[in-house]
N, C-alpha and C positions, 0 to 999 in steps of 0.2 A: 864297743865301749864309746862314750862321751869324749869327747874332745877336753883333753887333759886330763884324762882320768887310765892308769893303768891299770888293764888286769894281770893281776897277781893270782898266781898258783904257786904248788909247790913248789915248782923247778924253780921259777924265778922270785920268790920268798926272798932267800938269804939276798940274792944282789940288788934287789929291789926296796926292801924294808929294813933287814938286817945291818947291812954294809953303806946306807943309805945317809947322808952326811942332811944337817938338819929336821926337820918337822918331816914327818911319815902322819898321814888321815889314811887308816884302811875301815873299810865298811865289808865288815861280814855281813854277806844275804843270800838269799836263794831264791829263787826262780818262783814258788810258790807261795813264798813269804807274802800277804799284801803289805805291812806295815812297811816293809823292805821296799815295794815299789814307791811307797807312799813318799819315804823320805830319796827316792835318787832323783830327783830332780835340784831337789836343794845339795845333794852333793854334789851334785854337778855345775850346780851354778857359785858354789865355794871353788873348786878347781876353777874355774875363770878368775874369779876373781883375788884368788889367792897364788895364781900361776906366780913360777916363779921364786913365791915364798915359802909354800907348801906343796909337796908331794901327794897327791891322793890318788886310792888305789880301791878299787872293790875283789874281794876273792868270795867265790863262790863257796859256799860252804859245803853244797852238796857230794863237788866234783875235787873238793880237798880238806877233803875229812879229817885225817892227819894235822894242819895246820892250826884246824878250829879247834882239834881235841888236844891242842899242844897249848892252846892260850885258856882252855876252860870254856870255850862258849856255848850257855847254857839256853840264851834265848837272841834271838835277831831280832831286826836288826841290832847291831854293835858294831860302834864304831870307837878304832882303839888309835891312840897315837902314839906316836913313835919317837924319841928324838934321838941321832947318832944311835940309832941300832938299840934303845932302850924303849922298854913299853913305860909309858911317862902317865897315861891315865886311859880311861874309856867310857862310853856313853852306850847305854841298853837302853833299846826302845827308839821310837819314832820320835824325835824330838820338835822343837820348833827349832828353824836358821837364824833367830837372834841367840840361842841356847848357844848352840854349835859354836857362830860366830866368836861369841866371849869365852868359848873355850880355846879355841883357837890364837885369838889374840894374848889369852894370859900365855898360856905355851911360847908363842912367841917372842912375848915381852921380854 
């Protein structure tokens, strides 16, 4: 993983995301997904620059089935946020990093 970026599984879910005080950014993807590859760079470059103020996390959707099938996800990438242990919104699809960005920021506000 990216430098500030956690991976998240099942086991660490609940104490990662769940029990997680502030802003949680998890990026469901898979290994084969392209659009998935397409957008980790830009999630990677949000964890720098939101170090600190946002949590971000990727779980593999392959290798924790269970967790994707627990939130509905029906297409990747998706990315879902989190605030104090509450799923607050989410984003399907490849987006562009000023999208993300002002997602981010209103969450914050």
């Amino acid at each position: 993983m990216a430098e500030g970026i956690v991976e998240l599984t099942t086991a660490s879910w609940d104490k990662e995301v769940l029990q997680a005080n502030g802003l949680v950014m998890v990026d469901f993807w898979a290994v084969w997904c392209g659009p998935c590859r397409m957008i980790a760079p830009t999630v990677e470059e949000l964890a720098k620059e939101y170090a600190g103020k946002v949590k971000v996390g990727k779980l593999n959707t392959d290798e924790n089935p269970d967790i994707a099938s627990k939130y509905k996800i029906m297409g990747i990438p998706t990315i879902m946020f989190f605030k104090d242990g509450q799923k607050v919104d989410q984003i399907v699809g490849a987006v562009p990093k000023p999208q993300l960005k002002a997602k981010i920021d209103a969450l914050l506000g």
